[in-house]
N, C-alpha and C positions, 0 to 999 in steps of 0.2 A: 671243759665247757666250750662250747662256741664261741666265738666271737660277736657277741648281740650287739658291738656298736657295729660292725659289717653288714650286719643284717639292719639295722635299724637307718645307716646311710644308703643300701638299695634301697629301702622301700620310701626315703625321704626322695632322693632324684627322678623318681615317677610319680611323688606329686607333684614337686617343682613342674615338669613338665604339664600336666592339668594346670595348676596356676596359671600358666603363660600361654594357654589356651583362652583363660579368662581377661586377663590381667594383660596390657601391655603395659613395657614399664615406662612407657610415654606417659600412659594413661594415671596412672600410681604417681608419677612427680606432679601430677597434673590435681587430681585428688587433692593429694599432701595439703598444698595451699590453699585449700578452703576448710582442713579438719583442724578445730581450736582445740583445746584443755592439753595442751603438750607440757610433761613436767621436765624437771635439769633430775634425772635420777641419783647423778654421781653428786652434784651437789648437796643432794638432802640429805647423803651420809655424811660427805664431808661434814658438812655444819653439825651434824651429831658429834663426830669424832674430834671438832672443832669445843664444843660444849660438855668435854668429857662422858658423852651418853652414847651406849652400845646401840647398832642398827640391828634390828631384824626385818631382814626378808622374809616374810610369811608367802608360803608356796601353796597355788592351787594345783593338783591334781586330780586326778580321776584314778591312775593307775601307774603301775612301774613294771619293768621286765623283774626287778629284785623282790615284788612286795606283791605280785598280783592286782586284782582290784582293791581298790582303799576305800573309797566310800561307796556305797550302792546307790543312793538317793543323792547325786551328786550334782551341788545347784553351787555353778562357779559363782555367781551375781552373791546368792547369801556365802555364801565364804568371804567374799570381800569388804561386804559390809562388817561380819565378824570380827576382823582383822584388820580394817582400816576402824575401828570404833575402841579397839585394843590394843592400839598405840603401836602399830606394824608400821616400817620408816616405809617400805616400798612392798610391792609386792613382786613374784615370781609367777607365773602363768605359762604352765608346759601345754604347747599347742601342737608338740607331736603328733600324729593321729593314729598312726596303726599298732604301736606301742605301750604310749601313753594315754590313749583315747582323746587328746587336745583338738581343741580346736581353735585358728586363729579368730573367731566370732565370739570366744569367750573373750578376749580382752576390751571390743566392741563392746561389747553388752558391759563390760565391767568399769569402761570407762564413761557409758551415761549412768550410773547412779554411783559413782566414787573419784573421789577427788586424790587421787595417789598414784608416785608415780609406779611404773607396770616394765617390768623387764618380761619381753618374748622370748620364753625359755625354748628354744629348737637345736635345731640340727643343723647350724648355717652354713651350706655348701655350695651357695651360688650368691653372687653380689645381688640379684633380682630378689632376694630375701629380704636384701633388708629393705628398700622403699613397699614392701608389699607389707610388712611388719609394721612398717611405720604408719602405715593406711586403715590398719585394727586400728590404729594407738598407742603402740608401743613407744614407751621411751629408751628403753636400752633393748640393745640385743646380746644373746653370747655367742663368742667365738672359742671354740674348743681345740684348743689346740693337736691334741691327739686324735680329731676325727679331719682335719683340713692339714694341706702344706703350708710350709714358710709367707710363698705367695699370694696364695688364697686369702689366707690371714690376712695377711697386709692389706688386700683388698677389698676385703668385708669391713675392716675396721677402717678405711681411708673411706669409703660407698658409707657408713657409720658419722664419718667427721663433718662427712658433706652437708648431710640433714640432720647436724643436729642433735647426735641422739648418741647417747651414753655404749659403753659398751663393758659388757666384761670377761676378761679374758681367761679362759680356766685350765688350769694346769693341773696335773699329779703326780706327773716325775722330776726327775733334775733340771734335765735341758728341757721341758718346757719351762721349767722355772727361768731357766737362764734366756731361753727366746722370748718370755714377757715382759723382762725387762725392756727390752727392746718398744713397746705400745706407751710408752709415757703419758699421755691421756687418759688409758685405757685405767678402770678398777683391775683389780685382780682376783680372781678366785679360784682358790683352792681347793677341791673336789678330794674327799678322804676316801670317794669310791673308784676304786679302780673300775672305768668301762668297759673292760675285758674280759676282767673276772667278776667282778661286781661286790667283791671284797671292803669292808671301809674301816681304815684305822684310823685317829685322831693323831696318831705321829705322825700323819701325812703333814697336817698344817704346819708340827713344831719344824720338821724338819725342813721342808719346803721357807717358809717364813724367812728362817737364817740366810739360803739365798735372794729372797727380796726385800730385806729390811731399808733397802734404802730404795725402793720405787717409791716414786712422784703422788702416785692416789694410793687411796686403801686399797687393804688386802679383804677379803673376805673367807670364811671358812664355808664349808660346803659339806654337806652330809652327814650321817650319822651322828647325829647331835640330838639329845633324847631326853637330856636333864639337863638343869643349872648346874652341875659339878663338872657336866662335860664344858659348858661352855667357861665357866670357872678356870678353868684346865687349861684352854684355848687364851683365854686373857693371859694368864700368870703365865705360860712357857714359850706363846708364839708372839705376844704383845698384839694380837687383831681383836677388834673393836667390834666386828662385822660377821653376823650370821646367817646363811641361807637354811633355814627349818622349816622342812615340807611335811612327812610321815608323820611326827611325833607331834605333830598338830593335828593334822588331819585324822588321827587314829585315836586321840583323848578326845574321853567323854564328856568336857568341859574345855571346849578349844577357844574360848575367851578366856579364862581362867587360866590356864596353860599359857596362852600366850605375854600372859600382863604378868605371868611370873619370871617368863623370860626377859621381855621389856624393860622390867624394874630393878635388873641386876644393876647395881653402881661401879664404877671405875674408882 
């Protein structure tokens, strides 16, 4: 197979650029301090994982390179309602565009009729991402370790600390496990899909876990997570609290239902 995060970080640095055609990022710091309803993201898990109660990230999309199109009548605004009414701690909102079909005016739109905080799920490869992200509404951003370098990293997530805004940092092999460590602010998340292959096992999280059990914020699991036995599985072998479920929401035919059966798992 190809390499689809290769491809998918070409066609992100030719938007970036339109952006910055639009966008200066004078103009974006400038913005910032007149946009209100800004949540603390990392906090609303903490205090869940503080009160013994599991978080789920309920994710909107539209589409995936692994899954194709996922909804056809796809209205990000009622997905959020859906989901912040079915006890979702935060949401996710892929604003990729040529990929995922995203757009960062979905979390706009998502954040006048919903009171929750909104991680900008992208492709972040330029520091100018994130006060542009934060100018939707976004409260956290991700930084993927396997699509940026050591430095970059450090940059997005320091450009992150600046304004405020949550971050989380996603791993799926060892040494990125071992360079998360390193983000002591930062959540952490674990990705069971390889962005190479597009592969996903659940012994990504147990085994990854074991090298971050003693980071400073939660860990989060990430993909392929379909039932309560998977995330059952995820509590009892990697001890995480914390789920990002996009698909198996999006693809049940009762995704209120679905979700509050996820929600209501006990510790």
């Amino acid at each position: 197979m190809d390499n689809i995060l290769k491809k998918i970080l070409n066609k992100k640095k030719e938007k970036i650029i339109n952006y910055k055609k639009n966008f200066t990022e004078n103009e974006l710091v400038s913005n910032i301090k007149n946009i209100k309803n800004f949540h603390n993201f990392k906090e609303k898990i903490e205090n869940n994982n503080v009160n013994k109660k599991i978080s789920i990230i309920a994710e909107i999309k539209k589409a995936s390179p692994s899954a194709g199109i996922i909804i056809d009548n796809f209205n990000p605004v009622n997905l959020a309602k859906i989901y912040s009414e079915n006890d979702a701690t935060c949401l996710s909102v892929l604003t990729e565009e040529s990929f995922f079909f995203g757009d960062l005016d979905h979390i706009k739109k998502i954040k006048q009729n919903c009171n929750i905080p909104i991680l900008c799920k992208d492709f972040f490869i330029d520091p100018y991402q994130v006060p542009l992200a934060k100018n939707f509404g976004a409260d956290c951003i991700l930084i993927i370790l396997s699509a940026v370098d050591k430095i970059l990293a450090k940059d997005l997530y320091q450009a992150a600390n600046q304004l405020n805004m949550s971050t989380i940092v996603e791993v799926h092999e060892e040494d990125e496990a071992e360079l998360a460590l390193s983000f002591e602010k930062s959540l952490i998340g674990i990705n069971n899909r390889n962005l190479k292959t597009l592969e996903t096992s659940l012994n990504t999280s147990i085994k990854l876990s074991k090298i971050l059990e003693d980071h400073k914020s939660p860990l989060i699991s990430e993909s392929g997570i379909d039932a309560v036995e998977n995330i059952n599985f995820i509590i009892e072998n990697a001890k995480i609290h914390n789920f990002l479920i996009g698909e198996s929401l999006l693809k049940s035919q009762n995704i209120a239902s679905k979700l509050r059966e996820f929600s209501q798992i006990t510790l």
